[in-house]
N, C-alpha and C positions, 0 to 999 in steps of 0.2 A: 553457370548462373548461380548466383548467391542471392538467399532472400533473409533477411536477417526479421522475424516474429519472435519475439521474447523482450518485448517492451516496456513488457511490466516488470521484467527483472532489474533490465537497467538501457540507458537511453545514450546513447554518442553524445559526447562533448560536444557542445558547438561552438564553431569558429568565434564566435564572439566574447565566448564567456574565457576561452584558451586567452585570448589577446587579453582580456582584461588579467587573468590572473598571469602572466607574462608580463605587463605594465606594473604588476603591483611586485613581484618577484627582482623584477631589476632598476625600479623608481623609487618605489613606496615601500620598502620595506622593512619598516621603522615598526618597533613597538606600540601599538597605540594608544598603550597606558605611558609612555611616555611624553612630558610635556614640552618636548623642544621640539624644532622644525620638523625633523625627521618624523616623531613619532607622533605630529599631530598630521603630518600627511598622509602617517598610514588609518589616522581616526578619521577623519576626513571621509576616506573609503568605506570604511566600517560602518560607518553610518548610514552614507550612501547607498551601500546594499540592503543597511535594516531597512530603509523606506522603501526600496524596491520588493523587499520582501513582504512586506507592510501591505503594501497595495497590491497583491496579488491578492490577499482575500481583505481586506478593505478595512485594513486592521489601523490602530496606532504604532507608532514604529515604537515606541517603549515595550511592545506588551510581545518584542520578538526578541527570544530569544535565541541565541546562536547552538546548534548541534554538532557531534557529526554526522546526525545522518537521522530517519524513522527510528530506526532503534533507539539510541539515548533520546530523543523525542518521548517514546514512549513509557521508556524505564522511567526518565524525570518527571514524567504526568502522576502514573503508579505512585511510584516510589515517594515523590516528591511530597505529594497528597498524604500518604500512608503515614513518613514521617512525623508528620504535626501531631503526631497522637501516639499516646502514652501507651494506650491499651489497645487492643485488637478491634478494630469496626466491620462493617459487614461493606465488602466491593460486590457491586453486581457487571459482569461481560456477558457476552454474547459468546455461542457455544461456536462459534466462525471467525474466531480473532485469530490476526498473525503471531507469531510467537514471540515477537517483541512485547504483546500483550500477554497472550496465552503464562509465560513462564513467570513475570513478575508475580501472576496470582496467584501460580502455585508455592513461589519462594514466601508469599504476603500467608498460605493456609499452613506453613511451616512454622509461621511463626504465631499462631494465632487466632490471624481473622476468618472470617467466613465468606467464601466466595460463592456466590451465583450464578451460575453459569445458564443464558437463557435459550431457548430452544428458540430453532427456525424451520420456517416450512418447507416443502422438496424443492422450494427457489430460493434459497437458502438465507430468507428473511424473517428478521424479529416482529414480532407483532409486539405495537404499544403494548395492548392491554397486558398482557406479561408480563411485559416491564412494570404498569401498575401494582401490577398482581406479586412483585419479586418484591418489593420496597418496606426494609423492616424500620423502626424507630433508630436502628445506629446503622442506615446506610450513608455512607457520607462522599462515595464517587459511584458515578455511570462510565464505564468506558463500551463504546459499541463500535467499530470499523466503518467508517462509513463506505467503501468499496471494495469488496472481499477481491483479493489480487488474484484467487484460483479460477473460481464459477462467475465473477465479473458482476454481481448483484451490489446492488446499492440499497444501502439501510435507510428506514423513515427518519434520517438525523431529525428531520425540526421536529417531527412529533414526538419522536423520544426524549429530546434536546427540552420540550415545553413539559413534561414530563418532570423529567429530574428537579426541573426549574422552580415549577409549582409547590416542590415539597422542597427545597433550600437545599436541594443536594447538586455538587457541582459535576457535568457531565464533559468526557474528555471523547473526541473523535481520533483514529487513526484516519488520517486524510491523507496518505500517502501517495495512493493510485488515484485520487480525486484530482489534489492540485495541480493547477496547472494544465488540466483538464476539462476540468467542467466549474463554474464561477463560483466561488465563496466569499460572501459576505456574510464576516463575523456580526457587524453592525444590528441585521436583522435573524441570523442563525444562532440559537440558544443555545450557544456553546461555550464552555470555562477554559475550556482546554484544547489543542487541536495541533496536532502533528503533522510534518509535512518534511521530502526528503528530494532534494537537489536532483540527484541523477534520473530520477524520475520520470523529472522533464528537462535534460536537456542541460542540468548545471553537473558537475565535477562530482563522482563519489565521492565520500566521507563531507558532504556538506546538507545540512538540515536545519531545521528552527522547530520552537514549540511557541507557538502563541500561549497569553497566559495573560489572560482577560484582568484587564487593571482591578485591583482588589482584591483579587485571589489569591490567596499564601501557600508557597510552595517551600518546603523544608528539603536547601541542598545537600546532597550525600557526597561533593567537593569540598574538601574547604582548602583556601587558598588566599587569594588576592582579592576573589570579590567581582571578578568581573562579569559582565551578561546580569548586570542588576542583582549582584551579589548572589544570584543563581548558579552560575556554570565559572566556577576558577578557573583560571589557564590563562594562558595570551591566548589570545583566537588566532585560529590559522586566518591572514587575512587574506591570502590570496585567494582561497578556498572559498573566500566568503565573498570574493567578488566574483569569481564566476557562478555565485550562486547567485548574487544579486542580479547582475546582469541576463542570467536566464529567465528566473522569475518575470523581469519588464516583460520579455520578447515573449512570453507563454502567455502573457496576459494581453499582451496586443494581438498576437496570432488568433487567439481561442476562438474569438468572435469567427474566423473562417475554417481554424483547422479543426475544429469539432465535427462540426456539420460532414466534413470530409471524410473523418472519421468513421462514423455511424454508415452513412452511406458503404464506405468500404465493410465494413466490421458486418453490417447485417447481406452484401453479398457475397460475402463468403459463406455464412450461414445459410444463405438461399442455394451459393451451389452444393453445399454439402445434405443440401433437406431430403434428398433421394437413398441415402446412404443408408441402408440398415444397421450395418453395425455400430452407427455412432448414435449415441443419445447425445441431444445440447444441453449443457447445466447452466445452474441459474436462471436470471427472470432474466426474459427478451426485451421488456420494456426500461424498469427500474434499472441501466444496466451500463455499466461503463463505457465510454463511446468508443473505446480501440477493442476491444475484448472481445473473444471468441474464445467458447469451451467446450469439447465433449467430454462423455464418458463411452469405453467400449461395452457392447454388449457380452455379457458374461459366456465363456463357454461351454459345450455341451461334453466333448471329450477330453474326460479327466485325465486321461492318459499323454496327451500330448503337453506338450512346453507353452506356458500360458504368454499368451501375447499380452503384454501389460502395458499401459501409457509411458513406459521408459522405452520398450520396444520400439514404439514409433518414432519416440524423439531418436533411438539412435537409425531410426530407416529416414526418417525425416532430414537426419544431418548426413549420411552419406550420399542424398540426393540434394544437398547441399542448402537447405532452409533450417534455421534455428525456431526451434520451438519450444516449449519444457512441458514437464509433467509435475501432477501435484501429487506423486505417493513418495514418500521416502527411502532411501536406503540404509540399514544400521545396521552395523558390523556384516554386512554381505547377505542379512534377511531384508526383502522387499516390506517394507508398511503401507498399508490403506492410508490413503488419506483421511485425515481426519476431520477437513471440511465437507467431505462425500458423505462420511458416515455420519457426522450430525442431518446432512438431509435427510437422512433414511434410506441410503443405498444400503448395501450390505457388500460383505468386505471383498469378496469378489471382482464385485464391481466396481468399487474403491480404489481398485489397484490399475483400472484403466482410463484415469483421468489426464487428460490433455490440452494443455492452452495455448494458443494463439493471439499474440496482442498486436498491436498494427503501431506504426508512429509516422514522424516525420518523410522518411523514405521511402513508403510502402504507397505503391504504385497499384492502380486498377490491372494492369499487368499480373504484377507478383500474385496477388489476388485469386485471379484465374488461373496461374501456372502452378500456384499449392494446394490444390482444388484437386487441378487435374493429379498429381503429384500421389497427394496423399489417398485418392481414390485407388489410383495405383497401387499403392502397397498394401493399404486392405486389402483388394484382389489377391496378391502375389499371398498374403500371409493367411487367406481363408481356406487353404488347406490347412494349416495349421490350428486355423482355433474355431470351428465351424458357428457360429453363431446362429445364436435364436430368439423372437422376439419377445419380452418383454412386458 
């Protein structure tokens, strides 16, 4: 038995979005800067997908731009922002951004500016007033995550978002683990900028877009041909971009039921693991992604033995054949704490026994019960090994 949890890494193709980029690979696969039959067929599509893309958070189809994926999403937001200005400004994030966030602000204090990185509480959320409280006369972007991909917590986007807004500064979301998910309308959500990444839900890796709220100037770090609204040069992969398109619809029609489904699922697994000592659950239970499940292991008592860390599990996890991941790192063969644990105020210990579980399309109230049982299992098998204590 195979139960595939690691959701949030990345999501199966689906049969629909495969056939469209297969239609577009052996039909349509004309340049679509070009103006003859061919490559107006393959515009045609391109389009086609901006507006499906469009409508998944209830955007204008101008204001999408094509990516490949979260990452250049985010770098383009950063960066793009950054650009327009001669001298260094002040960026303020959140101390729990992915590192498609995290690394542009360290490349942006290389060069100059001053970053602010905002503290969150053991649910690993920003509090507005902070955000009030970080805002200098040369702050001129907000980028905050809106659904941290490790601990599954969702940030107060509109209040922060009314925030930035208030004082003329433009605020950018990573929406990655959001879309597709849970409903976004830019319309009423006070946001300039907003990322979002294909396989997520369900479209083709290397396929993404950046919303990029009409009016808002963004300085590209391509130069080329000009395409993507003279943002993103390249021919665009257009197949790529129709199975992106074509996902985004089916996400947006599903949500209305597969959410619900979700949350249902995501919180009994959390009920059956609530007997479990050794695990702590991270993040908020409420504010909190609808497929998402996290612990953290309880630190050990015996220094002497081989630490059981959240990599551990994932490889006892995967030779009882359920994919899972963990959020600490590995660099050059030394284990890293995670560094979304440690802004909650874990300590690094404990940091090293972080664990997540994401649920999708597949995951059955079965599966559910049977990684329950599973992984209770292997705590048992391994608590000679690391005797744990509470907390």
């Amino acid at each position: 038995m195979q139960i595939y949890l690691d959701y949030s890494a990345t999501t199966p193709t689906r049969t629909e979005a495969i056939a469209a980029m297969q239609a577009v690979l052996t039909q349509q696969w004309g340049n679509p800067s070009s103006l003859h039959e061919w490559g107006q067929r393959a515009a045609t599509v391109l389009e086609r997908s901006r507006s499906q893309v469009a409508h998944l958070i209830n955007a204008p189809p101008e204001s999408i731009i094509f990516t490949s994926g979260g990452t250049e999403a985010n770098n383009m937001a950063i960066m793009g922002v950054a650009r327009c200005y001669s001298t260094p400004q002040h960026l303020i994030i959140s101390s729990v951004e992915h590192s498609a966030i995290a690394e542009p602000a360290k490349l942006l204090e290389k060069w100059g500016w001053e970053v602010t990185r905002l503290p969150v509480d053991g649910l690993g959320r920003v509090h507005p007033l902070d955000l009030q409280a970080a805002i200098q006369p040369n702050t001129v972007l907000v980028s905050v995550i809106y659904g941290q991909s490790e601990i599954g917590s969702l940030q107060p986007v509109e209040a922060l978002g009314k925030i930035a807004r208030s004082q003329g500064i433009l605020f950018h979301t990573d929406a990655v683990q959001v879309a597709g998910r849970i409903a976004i309308d830019v319309q009423s959500l006070p946001v300039d900028l907003l990322s979002l990444s294909g396989h997520k839900f369900y479209g083709p890796q290397g396929s993404g877009a950046l919303y990029v709220k009409p009016g808002v100037e963004l300085e590209p770090f391509l130069g080329g041909g000009g395409q993507e609204m003279k943002l993103r040069s390249g021919t665009q992969a257009v197949p790529v971009i129709a199975g992106l398109g074509v996902a985004a619809e089916l996400a947006l029609e599903e949500m209305v039921t597969e959410t619900p489904r979700l949350i249902q699922l995501r919180d009994r697994l959390f009920d059956l693991m609530a007997d479990v000592p050794a695990l702590i659950p991270t993040g908020d239970r409420i504010h909190r992604l609808p497929h998402h499940v996290s612990f953290c292991l309880k630190p050990q008592t015996d220094q002497s033995s081989s630490p059981v860390t959240g990599k551990t599990l994932v490889r006892q996890m995967n030779l009882a054949g359920i994919g899972i991941s963990a959020g600490s790192a590995c660099h050059s063969g030394k284990l890293s704490p995670s560094p979304i644990l440690l802004a909650m105020g874990y300590d690094e210990k404990t940091a090293l026994g972080g664990i997540r579980l994401t649920l999708g399309r597949n995951t059955t109230e079965a599966d559910i019960d049977w990684t329950a049982m599973v992984l209770k299992q292997i705590l048992q098998r391994l608590k000679p090994l690391a005797v744990v204590v509470t907390v």
